[in-house]
N, C-alpha and C positions, 0 to 999 in steps of 0.2 A: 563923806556921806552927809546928806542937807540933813535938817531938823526931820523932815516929814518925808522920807523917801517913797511911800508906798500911796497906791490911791485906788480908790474899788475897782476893780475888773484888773488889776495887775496880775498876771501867772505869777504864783512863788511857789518854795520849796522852803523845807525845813526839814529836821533830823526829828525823827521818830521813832521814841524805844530801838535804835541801833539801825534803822534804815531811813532815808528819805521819803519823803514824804511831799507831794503837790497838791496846789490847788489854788485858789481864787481870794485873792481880797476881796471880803463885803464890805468890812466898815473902819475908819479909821477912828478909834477911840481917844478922846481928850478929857476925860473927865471919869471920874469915881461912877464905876456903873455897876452894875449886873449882867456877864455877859457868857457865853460857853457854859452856863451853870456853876458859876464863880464868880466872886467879889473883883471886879478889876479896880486897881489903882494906879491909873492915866492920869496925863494933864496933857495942856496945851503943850511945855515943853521936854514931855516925855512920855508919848503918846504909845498905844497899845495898836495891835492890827487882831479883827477878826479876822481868818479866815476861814472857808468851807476847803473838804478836804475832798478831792476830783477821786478818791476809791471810795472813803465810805460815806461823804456827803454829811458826816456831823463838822459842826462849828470847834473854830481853836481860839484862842487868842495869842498871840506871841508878842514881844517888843520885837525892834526894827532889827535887832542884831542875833534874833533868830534865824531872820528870814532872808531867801536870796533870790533876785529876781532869775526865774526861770530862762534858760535858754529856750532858743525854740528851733 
């Protein structure tokens, strides 16, 4: 897996309270922010993903080893 595998408009999936879960990278986070309504702590070499969730449309944040690019 590269440093940065994910980049906006990617399809992903991730585990949610016991089920999967899809939806969209918005933003690839590098840096100590505010983001989903939490403190995110990202850097350049261990970077965060928002992403929007394609059923209820709120924001997540995950690292890269939450997430897995969607088939299609």
């Amino acid at each position: 897996m590269t440093k940065h595998p994910y980049k906006p408009g990617d399809e992903v999936e991730w585990s949610s309270h016991g089920s999967t879960t899809h939806g969209e990278v918005k933003e690839e986070i590098t840096e100590e922010k505010e983001a989903a309504g939490r403190k995110v702590k990202a850097s350049k070499d261990e970077p965060q993903y928002r992403v929007e969730s394609a059923k209820s449309g709120r924001d997540a944040v995950h690292k890269p080893s939450a997430l897995r690019k969607r088939s299609s």
